[in-house]
C-alpha positions in Angstrom: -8.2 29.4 42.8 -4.9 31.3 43.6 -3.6 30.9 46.8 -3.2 34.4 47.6 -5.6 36.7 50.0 -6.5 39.9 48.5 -8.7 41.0 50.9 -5.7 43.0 53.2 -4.7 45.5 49.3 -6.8 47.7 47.4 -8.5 47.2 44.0 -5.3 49.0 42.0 -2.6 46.4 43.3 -4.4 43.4 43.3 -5.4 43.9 39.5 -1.4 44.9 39.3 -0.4 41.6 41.1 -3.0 39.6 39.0 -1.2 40.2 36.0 2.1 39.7 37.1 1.1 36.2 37.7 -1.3 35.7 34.9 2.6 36.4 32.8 3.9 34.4 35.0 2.1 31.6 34.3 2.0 32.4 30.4 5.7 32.4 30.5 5.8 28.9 31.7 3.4 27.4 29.3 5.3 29.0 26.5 8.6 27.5 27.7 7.1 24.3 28.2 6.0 24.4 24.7 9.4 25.7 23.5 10.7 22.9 25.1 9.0 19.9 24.6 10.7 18.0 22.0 13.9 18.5 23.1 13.4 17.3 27.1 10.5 15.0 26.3 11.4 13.6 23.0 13.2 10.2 24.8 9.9 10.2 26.9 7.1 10.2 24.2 8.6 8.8 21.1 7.3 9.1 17.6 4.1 7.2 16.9 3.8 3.2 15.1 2.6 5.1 12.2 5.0 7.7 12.0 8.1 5.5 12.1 6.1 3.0 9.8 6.0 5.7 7.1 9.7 6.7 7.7 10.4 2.5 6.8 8.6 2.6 4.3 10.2 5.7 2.5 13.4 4.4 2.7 12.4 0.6 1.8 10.9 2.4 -1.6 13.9 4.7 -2.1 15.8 1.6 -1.7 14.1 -0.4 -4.4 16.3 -1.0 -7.9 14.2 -1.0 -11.0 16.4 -3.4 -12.8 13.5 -5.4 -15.1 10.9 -4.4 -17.7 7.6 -5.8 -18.2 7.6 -7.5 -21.5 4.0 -9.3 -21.3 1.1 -9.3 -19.4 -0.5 -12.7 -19.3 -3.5 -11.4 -17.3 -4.5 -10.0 -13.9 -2.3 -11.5 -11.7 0.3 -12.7 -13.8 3.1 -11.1 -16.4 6.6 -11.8 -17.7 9.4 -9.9 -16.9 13.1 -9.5 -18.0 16.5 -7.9 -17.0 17.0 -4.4 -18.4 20.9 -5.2 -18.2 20.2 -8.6 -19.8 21.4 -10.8 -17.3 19.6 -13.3 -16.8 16.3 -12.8 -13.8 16.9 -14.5 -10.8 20.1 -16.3 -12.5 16.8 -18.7 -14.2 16.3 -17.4 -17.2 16.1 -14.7 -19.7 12.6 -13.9 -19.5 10.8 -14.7 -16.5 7.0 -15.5 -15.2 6.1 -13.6 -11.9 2.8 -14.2 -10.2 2.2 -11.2 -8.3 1.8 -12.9 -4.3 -1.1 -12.4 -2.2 -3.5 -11.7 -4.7 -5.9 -13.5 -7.2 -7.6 -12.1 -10.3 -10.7 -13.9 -12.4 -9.7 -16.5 -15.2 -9.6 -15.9 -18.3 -6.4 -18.0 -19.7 -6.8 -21.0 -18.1 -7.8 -23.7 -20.3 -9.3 -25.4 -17.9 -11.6 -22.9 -16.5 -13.9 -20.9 -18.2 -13.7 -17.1 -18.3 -15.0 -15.8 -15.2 -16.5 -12.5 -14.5 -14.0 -9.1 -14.5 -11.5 -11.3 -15.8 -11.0 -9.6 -18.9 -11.5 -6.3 -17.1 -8.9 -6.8 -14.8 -6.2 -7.9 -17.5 -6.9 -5.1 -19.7 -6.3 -3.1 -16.2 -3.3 -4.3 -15.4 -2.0 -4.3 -19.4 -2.4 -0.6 -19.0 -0.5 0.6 -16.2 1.9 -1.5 -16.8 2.9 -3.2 -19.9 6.4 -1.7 -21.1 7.4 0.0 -17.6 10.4 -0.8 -15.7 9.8 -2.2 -12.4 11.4 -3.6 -9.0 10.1 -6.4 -7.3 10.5 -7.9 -3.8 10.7 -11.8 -2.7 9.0 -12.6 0.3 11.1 -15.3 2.3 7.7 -16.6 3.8 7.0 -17.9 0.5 9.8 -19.2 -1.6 10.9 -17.8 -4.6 8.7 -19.7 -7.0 5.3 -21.1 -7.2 4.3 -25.0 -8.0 4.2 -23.8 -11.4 7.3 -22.2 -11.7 6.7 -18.6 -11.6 8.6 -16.0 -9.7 6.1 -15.0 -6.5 6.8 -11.2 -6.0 5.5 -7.7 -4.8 5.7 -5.6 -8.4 6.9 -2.1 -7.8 6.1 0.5 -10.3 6.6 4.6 -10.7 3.6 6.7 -11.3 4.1 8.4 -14.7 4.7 12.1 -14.7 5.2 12.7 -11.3 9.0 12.4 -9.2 10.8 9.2 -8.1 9.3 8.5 -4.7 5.8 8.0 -6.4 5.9 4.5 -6.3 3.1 2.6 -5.6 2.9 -1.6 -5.4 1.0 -3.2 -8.2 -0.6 -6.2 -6.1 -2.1 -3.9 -3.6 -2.8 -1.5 -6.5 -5.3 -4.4 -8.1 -7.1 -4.9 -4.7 -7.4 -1.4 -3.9 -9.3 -0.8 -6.9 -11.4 -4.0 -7.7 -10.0 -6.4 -10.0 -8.5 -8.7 -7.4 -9.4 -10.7 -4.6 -7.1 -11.1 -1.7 -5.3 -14.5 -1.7 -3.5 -16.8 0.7 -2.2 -19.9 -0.2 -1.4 -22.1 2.4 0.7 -19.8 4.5 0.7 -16.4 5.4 2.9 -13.6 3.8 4.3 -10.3 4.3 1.5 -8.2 3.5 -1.5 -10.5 4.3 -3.2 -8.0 6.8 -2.7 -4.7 4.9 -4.0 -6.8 1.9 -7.1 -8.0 3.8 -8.0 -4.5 4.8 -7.5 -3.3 0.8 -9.9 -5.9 0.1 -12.6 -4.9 2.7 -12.5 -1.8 1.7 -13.0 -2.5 -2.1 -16.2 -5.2 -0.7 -17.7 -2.2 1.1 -17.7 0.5 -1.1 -18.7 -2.3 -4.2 -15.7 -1.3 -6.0 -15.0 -3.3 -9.1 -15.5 -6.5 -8.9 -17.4 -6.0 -5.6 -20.2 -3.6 -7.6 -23.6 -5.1 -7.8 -23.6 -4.3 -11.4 -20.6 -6.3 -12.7 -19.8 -9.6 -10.5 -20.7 -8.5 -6.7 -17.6 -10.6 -5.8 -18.8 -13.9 -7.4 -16.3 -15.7 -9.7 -19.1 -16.6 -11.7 -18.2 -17.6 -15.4 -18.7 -14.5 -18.7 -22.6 -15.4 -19.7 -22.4 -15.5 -22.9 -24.9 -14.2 -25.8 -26.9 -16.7 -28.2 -25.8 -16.8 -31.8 -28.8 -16.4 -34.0 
């Protein structure tokens, strides 16, 4: 392996000059290891998913939890209104947002009956967040407001009981756990693919709404029971 010949020295110095290069070459390992960030750093920058994170931590630090929740209508909708009392968006006092990129069962539509984890996924929704300050974030893919008038917005929210940078998004939030399906209307937004996965997830591990023992991801209408 070495390119040496230690057939001319006796056993005592060629054990002597195997360990002086056995250090030697110990010694450069360890410096190369010392060394590595600093020489190679340029070379082999930080991974997708390590910068990701770092954009993401300072997007969240970033947010301003300037509204309170003052109603939740149902899964994927609720009202919301300036804690400073300026008006939201410059519309109105009180404002509708539809939480974009996800849809929920019925249960408040008059037109439609109630459909399966609807009520579920209200009562969800009422109580992680009814009351709590939030931030929200427009998506420019999208416009500001929906046919029907209501805000479309990501819903930002602090876990409570724990510090500030526990925040966690409420319309992932409701796919990740199985009270919404994943929605696109008409074209893409921000989050579409990290909401897709959410939602595969949910489907495979029959989570919510996805479970064979509540709606296995049919928005199939509440049976209801016969009056005697």
């Amino acid at each position: 392996m070495f390119l040496f010949d230690f057939s001319s020295i006796g056993q005592p110095a060629k054990t002597f000059l195997r360990l002086i290069i056995f250090v030697i070459i110990m010694a450069i390992f360890s410096f190369a290891s010392a060394e590595y960030a600093y020489y190679f750093g340029d070379i082999f920058p930080k991974s997708e998913i390590a910068i990701q994170n770092e954009v993401d931590q300072k997007f969240l630090s970033s947010l301003n939890f300037e509204y309170k929740i003052v109603k939740v209508v149902d899964g994927d909708t609720l009202d919301i209104e300036r804690i400073d009392g300026e008006k939201v968006l410059g519309i109105k006092d009180t404002e509708s947002v539809r939480l974009l990129g996800i849809n929920t069962p019925e249960t408040v539509d008059p037109r439609k009956p109630v459909e399966c984890f609807g009520k579920e996924s209200s009562n969800y929704l009422k109580n992680i967040a009814s009351g709590r300050d939030v931030a929200i974030e427009l998506d420019s893919t999208q416009g500001n407001l929906d046919r029907y008038g209501r805000v479309l917005a990501y819903v930002y929210i602090k876990k409570e009981g724990v510090k500030d940078q526990n925040i966690f998004m409420l319309n992932s939030d409701m796919i990740k756990n199985g009270y919404a399906y994943e929605y696109t209307y008409e074209l893409p937004y921000k989050y579409k693919d990290e909401f897709k996965m959410l939602e595969t997830v949910s489907k495979n591990n029959h989570i919510g709404l996805w479970s064979p023992k509540t709606c296995n991801g049919l928005k199939t209408p509440v049976a209801i029971s016969p009056t005697n």
